[in-house]
N, C-alpha and C positions, 0 to 999 in steps of 0.2 A: 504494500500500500504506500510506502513513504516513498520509493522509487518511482509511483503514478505519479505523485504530489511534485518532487523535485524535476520527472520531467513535463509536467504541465507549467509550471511555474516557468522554467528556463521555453520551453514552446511559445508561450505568453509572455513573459516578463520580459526575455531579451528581447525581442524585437522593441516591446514598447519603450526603452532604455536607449535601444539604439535609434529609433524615429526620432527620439526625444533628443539625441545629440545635437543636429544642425540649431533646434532652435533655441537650445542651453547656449551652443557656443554663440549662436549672433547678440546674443541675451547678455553675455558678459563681452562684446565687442571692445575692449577700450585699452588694444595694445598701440604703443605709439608709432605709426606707420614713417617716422623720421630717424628714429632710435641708431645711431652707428651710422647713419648713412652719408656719404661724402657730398658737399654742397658744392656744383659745378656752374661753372658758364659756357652755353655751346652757341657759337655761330652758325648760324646758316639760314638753310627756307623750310618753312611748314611744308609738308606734303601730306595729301592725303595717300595712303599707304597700300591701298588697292589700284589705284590708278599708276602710282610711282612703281610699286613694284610689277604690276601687270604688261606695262605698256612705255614708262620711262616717262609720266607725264608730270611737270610741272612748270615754275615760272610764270610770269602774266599771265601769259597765253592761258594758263591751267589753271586761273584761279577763281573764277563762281565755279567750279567745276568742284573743284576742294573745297570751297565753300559750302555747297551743295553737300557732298559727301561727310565732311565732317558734321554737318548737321541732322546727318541721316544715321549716325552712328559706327561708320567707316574709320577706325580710327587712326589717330593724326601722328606724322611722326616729324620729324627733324633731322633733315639731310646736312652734315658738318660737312662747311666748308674747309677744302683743301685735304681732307680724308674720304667724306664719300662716304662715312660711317651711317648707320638707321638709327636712329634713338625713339621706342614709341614712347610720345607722351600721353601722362596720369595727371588726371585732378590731383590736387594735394591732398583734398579727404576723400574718402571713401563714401558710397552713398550720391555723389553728386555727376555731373559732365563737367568739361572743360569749359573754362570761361570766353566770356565772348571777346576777350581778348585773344584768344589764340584763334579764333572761330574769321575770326574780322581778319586775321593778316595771314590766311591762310595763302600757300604763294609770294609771300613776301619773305625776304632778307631777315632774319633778327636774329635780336641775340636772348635766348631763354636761360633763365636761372634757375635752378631746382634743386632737388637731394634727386644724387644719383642713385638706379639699384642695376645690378645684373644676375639673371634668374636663367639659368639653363641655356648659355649663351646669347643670348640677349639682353640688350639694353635699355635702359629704362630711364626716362626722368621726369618725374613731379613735379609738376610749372608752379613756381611759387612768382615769376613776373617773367613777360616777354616784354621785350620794347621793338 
């Protein structure tokens, strides 16, 4: 009988333990997403990063285009000049889009300031200001 019990209990109980994880952890969300991270300056142009990498589009020429795409949720990255490097850019907080500062100079030259991160060869930078 107690062998019924303990495996109805682990039948029933873990699953509901484990459903209950994702919304425990978003529940205690409040790790600092800046923590160790290095604060850089990268020059170059916004691209939208389906166009850039699909087709080589950017520049004037490509910018309601990115404009366009970045507001559709295609996300936005940052071609450094003189390397030719991708950076995709992150809101600074979680929860939100990119501001309409980076939305607006999509196409354009700038220079963005963030905490950099790199995750499985990939680069990453949190726009804390474009100019």
């Amino acid at each position: 009988m107690m062998k019924k019990v303990v495996a109805l209990g682990m039948a029933f109980g873990l699953p509901l333990v484990l459903g209950l994880g994702p919304v425990l952890a978003e529940e205690g969300h409040s790790h600092d997403h800046g923590a160790g991270m290095q604060q850089v300056m990268i020059k170059g142009e916004l691209v939208d990063s389906l166009c850039y990498v699909a087709m080589g589009a950017k520049g004037p020429g490509h910018k309601q285009c990115a404009i366009d795409c970045a507001k559709a949720g295609i996300p936005v990255s940052i071609l450094e000049d003189g390397t030719g490097k991708l950076y995709t850019v992150l809101p600074k907080e979680d929860k939100t889009g990119l501001p309409e500062s980076v939305i607006s100079k999509m196409g354009d030259k700038v220079t963005l300031k963030g905490d950099f991160y790199e995750n499985g060869g990939n680069k990453y930078v949190a726009v804390e200001l474009v100019e």
